[in-house]
PyMOL Python script that loads the backbone (N, CA, C, O; Angstrom):
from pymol import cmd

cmd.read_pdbstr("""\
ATOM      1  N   UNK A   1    -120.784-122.694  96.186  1.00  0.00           N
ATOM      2  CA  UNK A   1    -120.089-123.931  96.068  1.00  0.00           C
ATOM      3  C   UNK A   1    -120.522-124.811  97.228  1.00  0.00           C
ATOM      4  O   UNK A   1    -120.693-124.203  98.285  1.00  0.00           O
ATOM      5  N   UNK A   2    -120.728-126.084  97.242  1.00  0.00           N
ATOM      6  CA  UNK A   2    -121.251-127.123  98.020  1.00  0.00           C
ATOM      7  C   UNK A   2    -120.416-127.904  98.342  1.00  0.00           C
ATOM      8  O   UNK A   2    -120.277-128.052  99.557  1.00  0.00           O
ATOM      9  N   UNK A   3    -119.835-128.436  97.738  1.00  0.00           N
ATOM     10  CA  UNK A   3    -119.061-129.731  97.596  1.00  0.00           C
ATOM     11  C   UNK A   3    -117.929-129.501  96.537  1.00  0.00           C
ATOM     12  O   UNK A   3    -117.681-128.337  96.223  1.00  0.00           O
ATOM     13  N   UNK A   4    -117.213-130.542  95.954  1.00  0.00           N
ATOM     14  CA  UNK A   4    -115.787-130.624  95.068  1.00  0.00           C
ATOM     15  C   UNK A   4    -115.311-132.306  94.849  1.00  0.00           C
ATOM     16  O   UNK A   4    -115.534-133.169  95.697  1.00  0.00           O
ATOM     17  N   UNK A   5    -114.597-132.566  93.499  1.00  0.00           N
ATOM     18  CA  UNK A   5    -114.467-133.601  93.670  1.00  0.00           C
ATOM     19  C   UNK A   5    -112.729-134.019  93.874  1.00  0.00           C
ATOM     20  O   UNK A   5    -112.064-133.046  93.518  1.00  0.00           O
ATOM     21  N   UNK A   6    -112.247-134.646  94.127  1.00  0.00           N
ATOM     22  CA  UNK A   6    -110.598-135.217  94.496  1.00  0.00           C
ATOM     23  C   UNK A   6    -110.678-134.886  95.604  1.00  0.00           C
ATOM     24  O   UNK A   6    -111.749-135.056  96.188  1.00  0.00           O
ATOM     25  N   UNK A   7    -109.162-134.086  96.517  1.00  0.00           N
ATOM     26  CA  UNK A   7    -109.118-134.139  97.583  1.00  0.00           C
ATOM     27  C   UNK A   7    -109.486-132.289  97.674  1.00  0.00           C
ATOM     28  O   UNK A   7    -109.588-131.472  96.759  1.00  0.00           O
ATOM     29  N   UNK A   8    -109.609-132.123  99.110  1.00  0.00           N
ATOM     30  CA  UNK A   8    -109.506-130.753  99.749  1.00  0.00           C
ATOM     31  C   UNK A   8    -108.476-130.016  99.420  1.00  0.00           C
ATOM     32  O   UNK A   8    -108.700-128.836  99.149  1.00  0.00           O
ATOM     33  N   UNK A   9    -106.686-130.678  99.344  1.00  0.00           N
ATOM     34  CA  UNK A   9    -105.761-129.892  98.827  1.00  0.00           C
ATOM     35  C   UNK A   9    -105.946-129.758  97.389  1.00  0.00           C
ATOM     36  O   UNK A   9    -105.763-128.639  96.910  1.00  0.00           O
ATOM     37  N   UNK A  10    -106.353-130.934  96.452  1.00  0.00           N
ATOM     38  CA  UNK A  10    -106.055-130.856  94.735  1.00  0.00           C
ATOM     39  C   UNK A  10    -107.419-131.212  94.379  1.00  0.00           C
ATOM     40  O   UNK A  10    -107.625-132.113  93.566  1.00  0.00           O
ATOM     41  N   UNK A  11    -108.316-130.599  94.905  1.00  0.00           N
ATOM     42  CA  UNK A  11    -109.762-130.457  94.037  1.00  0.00           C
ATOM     43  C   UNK A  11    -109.848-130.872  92.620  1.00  0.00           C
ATOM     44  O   UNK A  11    -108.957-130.386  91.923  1.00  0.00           O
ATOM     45  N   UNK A  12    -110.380-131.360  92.235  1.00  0.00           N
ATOM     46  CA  UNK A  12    -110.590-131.449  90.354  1.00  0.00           C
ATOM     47  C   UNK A  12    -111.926-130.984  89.742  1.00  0.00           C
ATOM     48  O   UNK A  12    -112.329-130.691  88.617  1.00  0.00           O
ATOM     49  N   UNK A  13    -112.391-131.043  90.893  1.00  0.00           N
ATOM     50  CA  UNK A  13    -113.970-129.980  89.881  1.00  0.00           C
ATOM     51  C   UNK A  13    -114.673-129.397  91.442  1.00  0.00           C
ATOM     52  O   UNK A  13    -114.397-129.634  92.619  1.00  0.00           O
ATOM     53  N   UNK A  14    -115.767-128.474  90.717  1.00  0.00           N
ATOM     54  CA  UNK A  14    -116.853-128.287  92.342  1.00  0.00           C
ATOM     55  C   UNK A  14    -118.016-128.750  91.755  1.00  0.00           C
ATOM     56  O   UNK A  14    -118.351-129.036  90.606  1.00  0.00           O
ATOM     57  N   UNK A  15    -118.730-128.748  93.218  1.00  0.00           N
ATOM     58  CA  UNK A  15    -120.081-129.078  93.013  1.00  0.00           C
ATOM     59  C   UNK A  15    -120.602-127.723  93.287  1.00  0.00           C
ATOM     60  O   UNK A  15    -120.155-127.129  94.268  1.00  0.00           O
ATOM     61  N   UNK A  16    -121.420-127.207  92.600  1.00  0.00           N
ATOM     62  CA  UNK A  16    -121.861-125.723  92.835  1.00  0.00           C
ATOM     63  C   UNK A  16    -123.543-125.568  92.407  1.00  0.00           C
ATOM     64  O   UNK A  16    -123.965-126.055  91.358  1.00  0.00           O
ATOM     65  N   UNK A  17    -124.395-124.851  93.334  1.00  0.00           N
ATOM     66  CA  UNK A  17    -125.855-124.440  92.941  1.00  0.00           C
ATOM     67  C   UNK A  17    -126.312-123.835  92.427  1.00  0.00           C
ATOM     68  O   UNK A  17    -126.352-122.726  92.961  1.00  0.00           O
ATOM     69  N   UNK A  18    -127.085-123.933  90.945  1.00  0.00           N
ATOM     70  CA  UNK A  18    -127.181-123.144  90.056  1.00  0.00           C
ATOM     71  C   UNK A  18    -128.321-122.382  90.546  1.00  0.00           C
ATOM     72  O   UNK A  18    -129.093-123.016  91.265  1.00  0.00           O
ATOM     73  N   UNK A  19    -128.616-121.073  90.300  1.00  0.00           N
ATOM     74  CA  UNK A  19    -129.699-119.856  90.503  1.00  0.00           C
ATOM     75  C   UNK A  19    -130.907-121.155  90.360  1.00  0.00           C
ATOM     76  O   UNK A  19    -131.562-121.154  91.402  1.00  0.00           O
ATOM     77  N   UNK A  20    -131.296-122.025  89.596  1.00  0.00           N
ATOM     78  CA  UNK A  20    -132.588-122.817  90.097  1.00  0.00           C
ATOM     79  C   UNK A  20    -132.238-123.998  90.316  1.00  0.00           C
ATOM     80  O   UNK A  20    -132.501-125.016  89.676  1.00  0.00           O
ATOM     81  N   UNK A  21    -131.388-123.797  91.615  1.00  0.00           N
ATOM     82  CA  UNK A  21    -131.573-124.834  92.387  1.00  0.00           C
ATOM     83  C   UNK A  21    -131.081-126.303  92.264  1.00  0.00           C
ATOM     84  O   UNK A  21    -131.307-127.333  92.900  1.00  0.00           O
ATOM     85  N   UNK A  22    -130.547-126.080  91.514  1.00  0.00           N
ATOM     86  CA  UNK A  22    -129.531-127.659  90.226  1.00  0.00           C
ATOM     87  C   UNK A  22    -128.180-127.739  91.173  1.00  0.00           C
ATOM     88  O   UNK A  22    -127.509-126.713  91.284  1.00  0.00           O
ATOM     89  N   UNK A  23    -127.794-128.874  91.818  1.00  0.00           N
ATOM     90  CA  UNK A  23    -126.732-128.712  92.061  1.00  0.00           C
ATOM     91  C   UNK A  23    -125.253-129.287  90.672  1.00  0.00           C
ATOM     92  O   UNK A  23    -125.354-130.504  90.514  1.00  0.00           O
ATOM     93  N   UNK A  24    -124.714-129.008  90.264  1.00  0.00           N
ATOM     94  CA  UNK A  24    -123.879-129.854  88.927  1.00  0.00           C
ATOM     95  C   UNK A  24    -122.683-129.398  89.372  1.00  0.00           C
ATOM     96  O   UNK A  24    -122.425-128.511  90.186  1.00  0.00           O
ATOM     97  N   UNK A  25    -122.046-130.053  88.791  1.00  0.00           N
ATOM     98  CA  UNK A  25    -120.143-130.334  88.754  1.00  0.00           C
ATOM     99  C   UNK A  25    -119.559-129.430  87.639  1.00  0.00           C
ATOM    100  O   UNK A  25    -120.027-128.973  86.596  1.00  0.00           O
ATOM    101  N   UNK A  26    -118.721-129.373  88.070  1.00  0.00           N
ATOM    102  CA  UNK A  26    -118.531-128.357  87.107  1.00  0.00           C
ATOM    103  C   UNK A  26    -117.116-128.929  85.890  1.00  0.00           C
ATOM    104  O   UNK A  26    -116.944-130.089  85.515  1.00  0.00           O
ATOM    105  N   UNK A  27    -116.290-127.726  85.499  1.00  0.00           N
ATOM    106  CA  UNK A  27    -115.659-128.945  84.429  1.00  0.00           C
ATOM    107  C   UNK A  27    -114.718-128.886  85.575  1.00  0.00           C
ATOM    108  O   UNK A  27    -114.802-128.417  86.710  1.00  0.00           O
ATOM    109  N   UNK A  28    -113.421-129.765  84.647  1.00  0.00           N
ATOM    110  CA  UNK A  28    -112.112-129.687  85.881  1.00  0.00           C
ATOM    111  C   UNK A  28    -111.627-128.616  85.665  1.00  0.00           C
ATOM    112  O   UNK A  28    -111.618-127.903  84.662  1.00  0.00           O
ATOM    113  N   UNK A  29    -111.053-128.475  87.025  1.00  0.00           N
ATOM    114  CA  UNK A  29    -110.372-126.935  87.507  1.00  0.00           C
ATOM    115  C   UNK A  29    -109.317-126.946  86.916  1.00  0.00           C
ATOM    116  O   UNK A  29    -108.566-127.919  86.992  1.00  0.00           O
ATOM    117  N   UNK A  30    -108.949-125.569  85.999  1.00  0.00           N
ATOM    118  CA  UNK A  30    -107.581-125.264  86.037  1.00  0.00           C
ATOM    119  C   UNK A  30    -106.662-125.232  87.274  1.00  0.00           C
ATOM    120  O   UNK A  30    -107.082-125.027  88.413  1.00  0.00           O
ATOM    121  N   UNK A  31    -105.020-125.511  86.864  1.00  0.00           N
ATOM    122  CA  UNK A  31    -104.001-126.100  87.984  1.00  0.00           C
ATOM    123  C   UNK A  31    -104.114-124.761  89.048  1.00  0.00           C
ATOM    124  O   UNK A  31    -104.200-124.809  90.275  1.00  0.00           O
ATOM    125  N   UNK A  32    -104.090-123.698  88.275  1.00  0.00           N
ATOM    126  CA  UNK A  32    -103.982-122.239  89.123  1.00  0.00           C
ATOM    127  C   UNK A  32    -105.290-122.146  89.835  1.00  0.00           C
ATOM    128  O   UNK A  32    -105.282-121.904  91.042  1.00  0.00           O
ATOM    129  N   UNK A  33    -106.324-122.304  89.243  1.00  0.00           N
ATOM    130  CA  UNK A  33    -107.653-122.231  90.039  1.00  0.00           C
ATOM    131  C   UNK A  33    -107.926-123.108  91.409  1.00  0.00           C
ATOM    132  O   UNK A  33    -108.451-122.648  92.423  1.00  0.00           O
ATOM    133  N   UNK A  34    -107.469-124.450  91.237  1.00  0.00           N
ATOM    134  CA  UNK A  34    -107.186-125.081  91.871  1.00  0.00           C
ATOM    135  C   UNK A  34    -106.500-125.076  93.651  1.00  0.00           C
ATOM    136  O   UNK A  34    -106.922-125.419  94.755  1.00  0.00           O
ATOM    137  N   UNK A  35    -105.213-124.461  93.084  1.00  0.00           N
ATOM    138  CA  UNK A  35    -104.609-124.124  94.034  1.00  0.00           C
ATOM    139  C   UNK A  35    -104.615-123.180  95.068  1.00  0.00           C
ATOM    140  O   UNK A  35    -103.822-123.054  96.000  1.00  0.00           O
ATOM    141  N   UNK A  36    -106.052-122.250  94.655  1.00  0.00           N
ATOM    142  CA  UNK A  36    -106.805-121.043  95.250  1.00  0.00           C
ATOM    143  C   UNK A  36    -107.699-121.516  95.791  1.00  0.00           C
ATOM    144  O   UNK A  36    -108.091-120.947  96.810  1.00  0.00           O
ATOM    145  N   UNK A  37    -108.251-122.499  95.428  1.00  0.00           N
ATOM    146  CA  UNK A  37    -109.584-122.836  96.072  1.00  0.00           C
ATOM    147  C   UNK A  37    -109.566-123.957  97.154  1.00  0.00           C
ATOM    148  O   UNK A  37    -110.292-124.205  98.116  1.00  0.00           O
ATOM    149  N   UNK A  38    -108.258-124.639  96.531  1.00  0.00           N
ATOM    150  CA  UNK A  38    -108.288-125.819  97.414  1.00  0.00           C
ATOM    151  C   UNK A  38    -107.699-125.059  98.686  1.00  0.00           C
ATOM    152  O   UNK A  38    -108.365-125.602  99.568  1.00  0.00           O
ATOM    153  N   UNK A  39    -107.097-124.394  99.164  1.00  0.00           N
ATOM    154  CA  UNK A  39    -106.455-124.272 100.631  1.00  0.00           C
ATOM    155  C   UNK A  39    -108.114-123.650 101.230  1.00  0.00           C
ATOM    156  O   UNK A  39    -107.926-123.414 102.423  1.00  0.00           O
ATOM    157  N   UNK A  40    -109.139-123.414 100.987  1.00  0.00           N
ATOM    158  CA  UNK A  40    -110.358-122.781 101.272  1.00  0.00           C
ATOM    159  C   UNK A  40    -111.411-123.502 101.513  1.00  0.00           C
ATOM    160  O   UNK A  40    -112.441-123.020 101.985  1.00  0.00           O
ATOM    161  N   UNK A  41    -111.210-125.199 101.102  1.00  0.00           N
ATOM    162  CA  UNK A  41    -111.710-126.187 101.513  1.00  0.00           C
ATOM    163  C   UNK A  41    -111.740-127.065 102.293  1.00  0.00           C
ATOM    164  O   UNK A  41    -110.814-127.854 102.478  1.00  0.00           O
ATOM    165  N   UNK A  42    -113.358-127.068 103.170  1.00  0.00           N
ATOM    166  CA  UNK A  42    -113.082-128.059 104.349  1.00  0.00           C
ATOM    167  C   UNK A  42    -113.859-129.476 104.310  1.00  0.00           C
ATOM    168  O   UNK A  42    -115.073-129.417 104.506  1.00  0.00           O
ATOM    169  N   UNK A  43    -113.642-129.953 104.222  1.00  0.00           N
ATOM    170  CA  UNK A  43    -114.629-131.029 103.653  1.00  0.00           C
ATOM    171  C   UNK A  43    -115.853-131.803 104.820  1.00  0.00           C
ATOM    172  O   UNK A  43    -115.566-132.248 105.931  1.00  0.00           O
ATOM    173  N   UNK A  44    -116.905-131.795 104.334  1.00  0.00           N
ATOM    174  CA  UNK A  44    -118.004-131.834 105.079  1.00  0.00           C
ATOM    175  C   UNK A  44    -118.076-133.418 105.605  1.00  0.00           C
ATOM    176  O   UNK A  44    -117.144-134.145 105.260  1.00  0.00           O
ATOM    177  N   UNK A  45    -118.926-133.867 106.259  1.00  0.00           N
ATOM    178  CA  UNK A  45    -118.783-135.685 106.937  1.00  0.00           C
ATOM    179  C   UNK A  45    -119.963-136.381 105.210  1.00  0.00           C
ATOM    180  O   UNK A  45    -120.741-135.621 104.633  1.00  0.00           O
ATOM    181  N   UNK A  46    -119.755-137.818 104.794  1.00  0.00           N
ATOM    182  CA  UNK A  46    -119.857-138.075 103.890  1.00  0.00           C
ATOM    183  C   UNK A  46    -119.651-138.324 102.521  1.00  0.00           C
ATOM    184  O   UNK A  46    -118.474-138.490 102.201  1.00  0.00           O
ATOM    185  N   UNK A  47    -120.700-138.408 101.421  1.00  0.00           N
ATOM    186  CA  UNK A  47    -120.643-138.489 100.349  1.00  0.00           C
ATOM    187  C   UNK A  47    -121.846-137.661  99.862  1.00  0.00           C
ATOM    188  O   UNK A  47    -122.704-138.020 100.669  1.00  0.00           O
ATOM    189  N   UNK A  48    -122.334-136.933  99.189  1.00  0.00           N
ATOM    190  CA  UNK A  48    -123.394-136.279  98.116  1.00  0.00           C
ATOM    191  C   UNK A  48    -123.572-136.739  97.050  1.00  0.00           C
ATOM    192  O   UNK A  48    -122.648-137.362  96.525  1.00  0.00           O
ATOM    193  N   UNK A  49    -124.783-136.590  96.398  1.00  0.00           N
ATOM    194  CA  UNK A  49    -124.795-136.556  95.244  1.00  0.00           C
ATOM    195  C   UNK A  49    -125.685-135.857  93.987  1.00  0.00           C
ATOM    196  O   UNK A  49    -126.855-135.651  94.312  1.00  0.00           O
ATOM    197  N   UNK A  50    -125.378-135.506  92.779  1.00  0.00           N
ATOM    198  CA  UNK A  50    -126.038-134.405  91.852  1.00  0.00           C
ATOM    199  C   UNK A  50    -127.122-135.358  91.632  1.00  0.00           C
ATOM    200  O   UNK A  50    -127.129-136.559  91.904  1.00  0.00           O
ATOM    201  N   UNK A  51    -128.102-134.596  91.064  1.00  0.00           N
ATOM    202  CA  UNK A  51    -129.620-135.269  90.763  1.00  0.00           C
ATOM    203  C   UNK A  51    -128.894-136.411  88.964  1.00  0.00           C
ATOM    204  O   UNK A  51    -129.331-137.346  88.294  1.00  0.00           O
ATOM    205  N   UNK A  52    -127.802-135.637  88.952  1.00  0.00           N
ATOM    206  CA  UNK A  52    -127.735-137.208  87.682  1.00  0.00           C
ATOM    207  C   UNK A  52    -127.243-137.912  88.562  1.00  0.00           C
ATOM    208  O   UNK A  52    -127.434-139.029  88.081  1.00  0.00           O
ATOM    209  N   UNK A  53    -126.556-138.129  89.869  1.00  0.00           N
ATOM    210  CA  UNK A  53    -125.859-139.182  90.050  1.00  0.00           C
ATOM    211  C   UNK A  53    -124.610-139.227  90.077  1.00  0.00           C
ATOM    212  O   UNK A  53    -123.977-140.259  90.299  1.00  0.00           O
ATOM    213  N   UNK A  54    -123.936-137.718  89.774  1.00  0.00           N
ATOM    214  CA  UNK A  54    -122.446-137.881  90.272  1.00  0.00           C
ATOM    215  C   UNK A  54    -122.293-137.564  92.040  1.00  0.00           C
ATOM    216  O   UNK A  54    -123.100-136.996  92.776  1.00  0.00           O
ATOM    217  N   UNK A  55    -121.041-138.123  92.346  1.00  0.00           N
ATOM    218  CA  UNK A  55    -120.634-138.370  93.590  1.00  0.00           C
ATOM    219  C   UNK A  55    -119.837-136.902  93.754  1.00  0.00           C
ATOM    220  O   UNK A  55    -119.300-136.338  92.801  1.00  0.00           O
ATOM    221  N   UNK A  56    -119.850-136.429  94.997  1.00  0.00           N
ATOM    222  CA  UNK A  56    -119.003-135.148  95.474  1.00  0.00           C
ATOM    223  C   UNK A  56    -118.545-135.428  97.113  1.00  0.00           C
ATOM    224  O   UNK A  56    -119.207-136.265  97.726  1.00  0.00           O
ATOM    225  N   UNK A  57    -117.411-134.729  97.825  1.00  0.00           N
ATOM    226  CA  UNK A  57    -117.900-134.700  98.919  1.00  0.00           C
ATOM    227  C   UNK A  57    -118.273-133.233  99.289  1.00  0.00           C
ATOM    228  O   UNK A  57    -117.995-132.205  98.671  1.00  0.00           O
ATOM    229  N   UNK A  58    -118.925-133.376 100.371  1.00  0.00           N
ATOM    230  CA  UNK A  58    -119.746-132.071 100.720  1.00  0.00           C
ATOM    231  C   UNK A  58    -118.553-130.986 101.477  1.00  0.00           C
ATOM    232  O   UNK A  58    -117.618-131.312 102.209  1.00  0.00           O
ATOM    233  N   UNK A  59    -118.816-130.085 101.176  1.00  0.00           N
ATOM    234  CA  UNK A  59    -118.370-128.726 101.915  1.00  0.00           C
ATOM    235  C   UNK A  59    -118.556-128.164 102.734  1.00  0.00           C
ATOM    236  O   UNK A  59    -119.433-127.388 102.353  1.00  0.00           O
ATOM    237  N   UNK A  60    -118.309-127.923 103.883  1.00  0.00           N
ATOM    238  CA  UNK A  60    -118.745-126.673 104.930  1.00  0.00           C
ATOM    239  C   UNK A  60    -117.829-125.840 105.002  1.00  0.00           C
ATOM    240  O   UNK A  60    -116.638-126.109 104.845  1.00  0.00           O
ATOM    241  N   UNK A  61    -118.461-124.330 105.340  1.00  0.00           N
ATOM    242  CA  UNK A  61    -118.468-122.878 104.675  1.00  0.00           C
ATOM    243  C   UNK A  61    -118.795-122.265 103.936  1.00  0.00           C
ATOM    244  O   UNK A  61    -119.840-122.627 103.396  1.00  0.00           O
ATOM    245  N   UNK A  62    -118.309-121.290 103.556  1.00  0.00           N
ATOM    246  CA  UNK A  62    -119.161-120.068 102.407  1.00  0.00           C
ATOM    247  C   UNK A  62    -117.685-119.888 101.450  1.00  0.00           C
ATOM    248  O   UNK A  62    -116.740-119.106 101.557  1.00  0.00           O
ATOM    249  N   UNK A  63    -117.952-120.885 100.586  1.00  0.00           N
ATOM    250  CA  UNK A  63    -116.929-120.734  99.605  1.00  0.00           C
ATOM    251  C   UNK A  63    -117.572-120.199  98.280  1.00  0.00           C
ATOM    252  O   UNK A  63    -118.098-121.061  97.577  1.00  0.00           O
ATOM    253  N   UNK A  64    -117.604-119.038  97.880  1.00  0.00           N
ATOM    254  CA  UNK A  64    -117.991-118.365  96.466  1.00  0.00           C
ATOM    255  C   UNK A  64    -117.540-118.318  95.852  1.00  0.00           C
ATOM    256  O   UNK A  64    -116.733-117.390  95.799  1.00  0.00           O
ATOM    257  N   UNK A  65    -117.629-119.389  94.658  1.00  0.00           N
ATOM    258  CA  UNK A  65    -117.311-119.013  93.101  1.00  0.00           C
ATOM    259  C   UNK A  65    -118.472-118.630  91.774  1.00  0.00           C
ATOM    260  O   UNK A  65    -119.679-118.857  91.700  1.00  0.00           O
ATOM    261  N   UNK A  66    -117.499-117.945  90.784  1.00  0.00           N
ATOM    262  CA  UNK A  66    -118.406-117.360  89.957  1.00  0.00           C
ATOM    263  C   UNK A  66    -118.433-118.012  88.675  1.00  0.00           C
ATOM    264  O   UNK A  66    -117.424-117.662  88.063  1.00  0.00           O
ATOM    265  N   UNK A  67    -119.119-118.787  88.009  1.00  0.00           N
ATOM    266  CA  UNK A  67    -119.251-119.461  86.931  1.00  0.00           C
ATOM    267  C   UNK A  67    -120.047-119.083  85.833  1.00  0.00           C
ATOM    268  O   UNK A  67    -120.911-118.218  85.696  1.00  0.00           O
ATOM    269  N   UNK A  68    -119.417-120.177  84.861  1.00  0.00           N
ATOM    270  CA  UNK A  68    -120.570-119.660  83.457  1.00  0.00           C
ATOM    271  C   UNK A  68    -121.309-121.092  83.434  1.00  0.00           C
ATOM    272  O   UNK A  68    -120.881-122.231  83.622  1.00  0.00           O
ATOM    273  N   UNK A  69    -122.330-120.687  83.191  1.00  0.00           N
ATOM    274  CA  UNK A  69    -123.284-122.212  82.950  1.00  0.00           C
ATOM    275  C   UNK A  69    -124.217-121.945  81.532  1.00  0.00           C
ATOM    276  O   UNK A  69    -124.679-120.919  81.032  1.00  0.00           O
ATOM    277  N   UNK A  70    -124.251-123.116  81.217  1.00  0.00           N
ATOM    278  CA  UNK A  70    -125.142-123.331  79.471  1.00  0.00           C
ATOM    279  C   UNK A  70    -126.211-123.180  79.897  1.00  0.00           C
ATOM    280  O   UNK A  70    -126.310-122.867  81.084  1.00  0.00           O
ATOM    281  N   UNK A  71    -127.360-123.339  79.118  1.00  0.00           N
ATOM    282  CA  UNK A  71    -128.788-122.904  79.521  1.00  0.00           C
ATOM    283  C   UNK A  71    -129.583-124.089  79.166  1.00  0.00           C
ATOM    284  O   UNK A  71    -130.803-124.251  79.205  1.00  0.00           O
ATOM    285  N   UNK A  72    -128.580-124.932  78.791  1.00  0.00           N
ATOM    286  CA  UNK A  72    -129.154-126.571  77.848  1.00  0.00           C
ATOM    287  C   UNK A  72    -129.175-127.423  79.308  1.00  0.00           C
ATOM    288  O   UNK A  72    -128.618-127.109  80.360  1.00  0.00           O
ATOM    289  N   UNK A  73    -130.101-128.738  78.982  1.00  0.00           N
ATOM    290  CA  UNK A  73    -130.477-130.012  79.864  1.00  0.00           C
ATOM    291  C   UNK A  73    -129.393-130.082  80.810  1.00  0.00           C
ATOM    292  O   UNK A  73    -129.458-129.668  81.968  1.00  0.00           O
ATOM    293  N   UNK A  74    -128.068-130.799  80.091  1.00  0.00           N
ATOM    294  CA  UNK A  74    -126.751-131.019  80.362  1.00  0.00           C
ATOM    295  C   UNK A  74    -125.674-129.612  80.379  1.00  0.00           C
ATOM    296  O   UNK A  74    -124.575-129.820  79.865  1.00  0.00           O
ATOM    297  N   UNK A  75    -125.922-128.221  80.931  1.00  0.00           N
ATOM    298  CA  UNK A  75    -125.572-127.686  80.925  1.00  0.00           C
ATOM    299  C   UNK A  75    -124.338-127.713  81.328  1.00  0.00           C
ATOM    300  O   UNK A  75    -124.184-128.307  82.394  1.00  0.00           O
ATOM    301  N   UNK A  76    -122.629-126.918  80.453  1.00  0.00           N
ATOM    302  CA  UNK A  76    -121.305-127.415  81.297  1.00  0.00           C
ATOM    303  C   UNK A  76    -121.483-125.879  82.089  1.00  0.00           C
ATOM    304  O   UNK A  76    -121.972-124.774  81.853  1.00  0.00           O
ATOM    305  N   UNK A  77    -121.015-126.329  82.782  1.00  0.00           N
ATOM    306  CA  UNK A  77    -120.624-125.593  84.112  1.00  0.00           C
ATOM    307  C   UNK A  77    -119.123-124.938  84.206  1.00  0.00           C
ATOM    308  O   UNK A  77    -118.211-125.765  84.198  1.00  0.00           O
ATOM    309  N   UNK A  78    -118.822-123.816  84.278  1.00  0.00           N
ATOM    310  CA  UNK A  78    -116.935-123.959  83.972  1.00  0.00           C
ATOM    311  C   UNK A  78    -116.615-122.201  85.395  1.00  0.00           C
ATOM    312  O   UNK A  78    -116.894-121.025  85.164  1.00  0.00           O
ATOM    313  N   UNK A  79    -116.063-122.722  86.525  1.00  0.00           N
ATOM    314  CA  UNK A  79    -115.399-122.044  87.058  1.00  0.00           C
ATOM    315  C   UNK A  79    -114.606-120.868  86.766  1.00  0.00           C
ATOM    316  O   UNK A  79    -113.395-121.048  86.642  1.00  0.00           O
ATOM    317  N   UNK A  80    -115.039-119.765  86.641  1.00  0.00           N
ATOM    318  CA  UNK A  80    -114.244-118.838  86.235  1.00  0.00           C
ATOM    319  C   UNK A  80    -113.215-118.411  87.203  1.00  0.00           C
ATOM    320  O   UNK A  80    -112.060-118.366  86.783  1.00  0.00           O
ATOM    321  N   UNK A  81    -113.468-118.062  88.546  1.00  0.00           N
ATOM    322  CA  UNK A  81    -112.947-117.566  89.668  1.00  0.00           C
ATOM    323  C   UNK A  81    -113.455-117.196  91.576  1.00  0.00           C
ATOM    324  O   UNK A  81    -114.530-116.861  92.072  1.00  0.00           O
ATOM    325  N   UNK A  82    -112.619-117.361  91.944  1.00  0.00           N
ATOM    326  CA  UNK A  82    -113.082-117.316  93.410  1.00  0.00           C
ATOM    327  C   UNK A  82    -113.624-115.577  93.847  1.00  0.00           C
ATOM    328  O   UNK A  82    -113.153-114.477  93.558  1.00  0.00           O
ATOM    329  N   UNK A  83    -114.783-115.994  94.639  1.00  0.00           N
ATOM    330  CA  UNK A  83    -115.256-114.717  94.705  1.00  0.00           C
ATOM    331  C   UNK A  83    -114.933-113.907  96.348  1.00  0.00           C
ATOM    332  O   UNK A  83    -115.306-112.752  96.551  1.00  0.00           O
TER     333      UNK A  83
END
""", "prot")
cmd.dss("prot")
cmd.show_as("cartoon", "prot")
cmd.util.cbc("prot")
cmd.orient("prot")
């Protein structure tokens, strides 16, 4: 995980690096997922952004989550759980 979008307490999605190197957003977080991940977030100085062009802010630390990702262009991205 890299980055996230809303705040550090109520996250609404992450920004996370796919095995080649893609950074993408993922969908929005469930309320429970949410509330696990967000106390684990520190938010980095700035703004980021995915190679399409969405906005994140950046992260510092080693926050691991485990996702499912499509194998298509626009692949969705969907948070399963904190690792």
């Amino acid at each position: 995980m890299v980055g996230f979008t809303g705040t550090a307490q109520h996250p609404k999605a992450l920004a996370v690096r796919l095995p080649d190197g893609r950074v993408a957003l993922s969908q929005r977080l469930t309320p429970a997922l949410a509330s696990v991940v967000g106390p684990r977030l520190v938010p980095g100085p700035g703004r980021a952004f995915t190679k399409a062009g969405d906005s994140y802010t950046p992260a510092v630390g080693d926050v691991v989550v485990e996702v499912v990702a499509g194998t298509t262009r626009h692949a969705v991205v969907t948070v399963m759980r904190l690792r």
